[in-house]
Each structure stands twice: as structure tokens, then as C-alpha cells.
Residue frames as a rotation matrix with the C-alpha (Angstrom) as fourth column:
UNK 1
-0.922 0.385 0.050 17.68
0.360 0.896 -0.260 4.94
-0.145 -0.222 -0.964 -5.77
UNK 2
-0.659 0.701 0.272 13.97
-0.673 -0.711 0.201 5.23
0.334 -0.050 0.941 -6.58
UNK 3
-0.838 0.257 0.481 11.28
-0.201 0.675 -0.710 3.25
-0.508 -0.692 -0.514 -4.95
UNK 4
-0.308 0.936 -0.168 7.74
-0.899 -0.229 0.372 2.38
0.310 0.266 0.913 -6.64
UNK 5
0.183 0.822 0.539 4.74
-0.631 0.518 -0.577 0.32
-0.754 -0.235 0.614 -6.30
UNK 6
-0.535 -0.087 -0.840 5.48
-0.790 0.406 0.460 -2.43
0.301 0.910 -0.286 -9.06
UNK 7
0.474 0.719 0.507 2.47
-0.318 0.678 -0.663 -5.09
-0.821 0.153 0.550 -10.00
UNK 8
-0.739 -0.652 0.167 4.20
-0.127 0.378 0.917 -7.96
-0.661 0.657 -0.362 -12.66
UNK 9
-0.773 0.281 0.569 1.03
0.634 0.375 0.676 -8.02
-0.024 0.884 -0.468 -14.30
UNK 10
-0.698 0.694 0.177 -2.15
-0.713 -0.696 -0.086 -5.75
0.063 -0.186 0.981 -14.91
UNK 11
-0.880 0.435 0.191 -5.13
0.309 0.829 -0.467 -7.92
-0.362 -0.351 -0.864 -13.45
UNK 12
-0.086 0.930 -0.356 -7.71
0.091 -0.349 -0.933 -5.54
-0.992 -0.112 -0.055 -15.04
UNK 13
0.736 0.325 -0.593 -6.51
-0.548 -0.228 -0.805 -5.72
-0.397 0.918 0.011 -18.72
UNK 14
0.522 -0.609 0.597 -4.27
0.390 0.793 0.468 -8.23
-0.759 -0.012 0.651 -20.65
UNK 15
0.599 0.066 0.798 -3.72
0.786 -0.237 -0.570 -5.58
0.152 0.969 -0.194 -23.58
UNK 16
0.298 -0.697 0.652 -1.95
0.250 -0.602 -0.758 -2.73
0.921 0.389 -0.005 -21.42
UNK 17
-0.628 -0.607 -0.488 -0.56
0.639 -0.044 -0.768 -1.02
0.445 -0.794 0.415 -18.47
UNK 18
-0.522 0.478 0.707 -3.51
-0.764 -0.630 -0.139 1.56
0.379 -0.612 0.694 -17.26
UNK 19
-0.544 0.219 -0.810 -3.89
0.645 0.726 -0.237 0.23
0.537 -0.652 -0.536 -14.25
UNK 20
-0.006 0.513 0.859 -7.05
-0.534 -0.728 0.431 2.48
0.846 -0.455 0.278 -12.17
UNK 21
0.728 0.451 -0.516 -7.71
0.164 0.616 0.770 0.16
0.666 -0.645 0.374 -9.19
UNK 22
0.413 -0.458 -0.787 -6.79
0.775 -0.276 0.568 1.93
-0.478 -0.845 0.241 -5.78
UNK 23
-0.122 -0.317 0.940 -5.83
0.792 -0.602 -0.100 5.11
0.598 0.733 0.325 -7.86
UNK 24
0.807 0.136 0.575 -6.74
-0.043 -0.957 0.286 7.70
0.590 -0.256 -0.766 -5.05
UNK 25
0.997 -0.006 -0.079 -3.98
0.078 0.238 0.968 6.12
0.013 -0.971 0.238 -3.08
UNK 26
-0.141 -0.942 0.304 -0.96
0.628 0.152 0.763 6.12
-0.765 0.299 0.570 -4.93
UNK 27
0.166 -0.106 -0.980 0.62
-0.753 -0.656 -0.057 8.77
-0.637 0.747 -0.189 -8.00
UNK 28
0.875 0.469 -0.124 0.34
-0.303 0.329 -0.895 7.14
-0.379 0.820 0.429 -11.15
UNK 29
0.636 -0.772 0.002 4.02
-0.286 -0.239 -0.928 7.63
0.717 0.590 -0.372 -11.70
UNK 30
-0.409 -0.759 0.506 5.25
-0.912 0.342 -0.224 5.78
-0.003 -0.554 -0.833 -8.84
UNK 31
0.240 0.328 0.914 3.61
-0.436 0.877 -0.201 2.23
-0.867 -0.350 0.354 -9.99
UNK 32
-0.635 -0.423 -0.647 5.10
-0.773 0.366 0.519 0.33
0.018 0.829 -0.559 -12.75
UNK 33
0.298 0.692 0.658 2.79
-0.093 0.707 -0.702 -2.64
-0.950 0.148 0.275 -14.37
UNK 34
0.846 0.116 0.520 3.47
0.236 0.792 -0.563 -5.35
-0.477 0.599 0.643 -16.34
UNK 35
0.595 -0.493 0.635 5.88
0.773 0.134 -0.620 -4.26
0.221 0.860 0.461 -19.05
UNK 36
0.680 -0.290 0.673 6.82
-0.454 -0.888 0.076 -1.07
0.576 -0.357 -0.735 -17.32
UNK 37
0.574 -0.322 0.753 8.29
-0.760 0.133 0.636 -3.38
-0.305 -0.937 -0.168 -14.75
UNK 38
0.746 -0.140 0.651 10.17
0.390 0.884 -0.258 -5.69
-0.539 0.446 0.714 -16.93
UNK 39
0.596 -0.696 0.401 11.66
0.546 -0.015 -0.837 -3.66
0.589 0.718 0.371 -18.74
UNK 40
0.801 -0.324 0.504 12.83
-0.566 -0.683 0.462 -1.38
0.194 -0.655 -0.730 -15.82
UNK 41
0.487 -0.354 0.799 14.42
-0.494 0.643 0.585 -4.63
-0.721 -0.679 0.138 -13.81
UNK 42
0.807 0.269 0.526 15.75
0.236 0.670 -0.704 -5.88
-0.542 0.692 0.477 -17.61
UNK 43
-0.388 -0.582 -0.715 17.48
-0.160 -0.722 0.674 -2.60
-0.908 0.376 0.187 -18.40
UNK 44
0.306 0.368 -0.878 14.86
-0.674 -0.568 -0.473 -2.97
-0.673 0.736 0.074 -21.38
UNK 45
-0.415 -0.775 -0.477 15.34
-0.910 0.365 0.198 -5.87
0.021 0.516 -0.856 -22.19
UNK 46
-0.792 0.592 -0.150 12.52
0.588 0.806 0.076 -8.43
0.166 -0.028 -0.986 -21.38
UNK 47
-0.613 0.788 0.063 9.00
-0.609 -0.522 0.597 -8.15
0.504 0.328 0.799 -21.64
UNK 48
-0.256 0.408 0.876 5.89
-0.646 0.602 -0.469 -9.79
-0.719 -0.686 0.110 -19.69
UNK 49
0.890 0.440 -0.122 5.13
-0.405 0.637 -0.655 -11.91
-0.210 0.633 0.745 -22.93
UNK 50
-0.001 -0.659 -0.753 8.57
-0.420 0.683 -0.597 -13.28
0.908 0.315 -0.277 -22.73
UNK 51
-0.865 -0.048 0.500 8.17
-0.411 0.639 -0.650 -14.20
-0.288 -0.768 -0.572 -19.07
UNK 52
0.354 0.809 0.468 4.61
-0.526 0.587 -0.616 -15.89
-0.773 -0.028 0.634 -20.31
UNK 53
0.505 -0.309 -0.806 6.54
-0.655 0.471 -0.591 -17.43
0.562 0.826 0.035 -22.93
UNK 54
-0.389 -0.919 0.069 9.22
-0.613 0.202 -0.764 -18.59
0.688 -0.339 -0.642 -20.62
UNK 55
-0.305 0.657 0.689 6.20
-0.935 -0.070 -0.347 -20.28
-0.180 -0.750 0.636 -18.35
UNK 56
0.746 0.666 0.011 4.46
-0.635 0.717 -0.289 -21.82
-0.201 0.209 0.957 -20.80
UNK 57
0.368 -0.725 -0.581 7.88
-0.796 0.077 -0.600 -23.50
0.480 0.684 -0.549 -21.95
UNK 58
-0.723 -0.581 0.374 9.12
-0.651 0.391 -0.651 -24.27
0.231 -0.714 -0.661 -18.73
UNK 59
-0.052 0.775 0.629 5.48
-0.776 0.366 -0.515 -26.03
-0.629 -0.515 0.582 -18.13
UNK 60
0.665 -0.171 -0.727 5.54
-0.681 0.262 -0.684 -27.41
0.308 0.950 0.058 -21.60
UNK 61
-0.112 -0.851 -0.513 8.74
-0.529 0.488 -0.694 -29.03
0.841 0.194 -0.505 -21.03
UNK 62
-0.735 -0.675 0.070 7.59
-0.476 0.440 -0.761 -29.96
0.483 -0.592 -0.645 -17.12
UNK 63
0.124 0.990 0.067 4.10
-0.987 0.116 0.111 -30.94
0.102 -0.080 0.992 -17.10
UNK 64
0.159 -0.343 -0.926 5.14
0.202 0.929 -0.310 -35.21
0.966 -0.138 0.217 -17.10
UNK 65
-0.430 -0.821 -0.376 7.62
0.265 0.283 -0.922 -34.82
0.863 -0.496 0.096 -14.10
UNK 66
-0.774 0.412 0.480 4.85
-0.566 -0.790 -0.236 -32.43
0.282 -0.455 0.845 -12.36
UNK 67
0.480 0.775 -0.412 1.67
-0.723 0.615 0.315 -34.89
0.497 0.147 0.855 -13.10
UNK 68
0.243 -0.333 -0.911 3.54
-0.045 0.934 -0.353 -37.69
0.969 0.127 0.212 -12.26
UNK 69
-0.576 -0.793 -0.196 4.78
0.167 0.120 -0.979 -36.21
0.800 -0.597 0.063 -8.56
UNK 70
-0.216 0.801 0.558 1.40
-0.972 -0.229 -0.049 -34.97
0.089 -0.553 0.828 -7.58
UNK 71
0.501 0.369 -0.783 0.31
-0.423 0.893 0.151 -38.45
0.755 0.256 0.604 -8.41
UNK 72
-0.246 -0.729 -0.639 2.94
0.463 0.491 -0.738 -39.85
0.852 -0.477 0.217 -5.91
UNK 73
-0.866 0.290 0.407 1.45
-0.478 -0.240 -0.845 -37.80
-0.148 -0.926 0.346 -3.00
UNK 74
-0.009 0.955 0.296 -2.04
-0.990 -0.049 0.130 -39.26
0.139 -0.292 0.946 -3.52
């Protein structure tokens, strides 16, 4: 079993995985980000730009049913 620090996305860069923020607190090598963590939990097999694919899709496809239920609470 190993344990790390895993962020699904890097909030400081949309382009890669060097994440610095809180760096004196944690080894570098126990935090997976973004893709690092995806493919871990995937077995290498998904990426974070297929789960933002998979988002915009699922929105894509549920934006109507969504709009339409908020609307029904107001």
C-alpha cells in the first residue's frame, strides 16, 4: 500500500503537474497532480483531459434538464 497527497487538478498551471504551493510541507514525491493521479487510479489509462472531456459532454448532453430544474426551484 502507498499513501500520497493527491490534488485532481493543478490550480497554479493548466499546462502541467509542478505543483510549488505548500512545498516546505510535504516531499514532492508523495503528491500526485492532475495526470499523475489519473493515471495512477486508471492503471494508466485515463487522463485529466479525458475527465474534462467527459464533463463537458456530460454537461453538453445535460445543460436543458439542469436549466430547466433550477428554474423549477425559483
Amino acid at each position: 500500500m502507498q499513501t500520497y497527497i493527491a490534488i485532481p487538478y493543478n490550480p497554479e498551471s493548466r499546462t502541467d503537474n509542478n505543483y510549488k504551493r505548500w512545498g516546505n510541507f510535504y516531499d514532492r514525491q508523495d503528491l500526485l497532480v492532475g495526470d499523475e493521479l489519473w493515471q495512477l487510479v486508471s492503471g494508466g489509462q485515463f487522463s485529466l483531459n479525458d475527465m474534462v472531456d467527459i464533463f463537458r459532454e456530460v454537461g453538453a448532453e445535460s445543460k436543458e434538464d439542469i436549466e430547466k430544474a433550477l428554474k423549477s426551484l425559483s
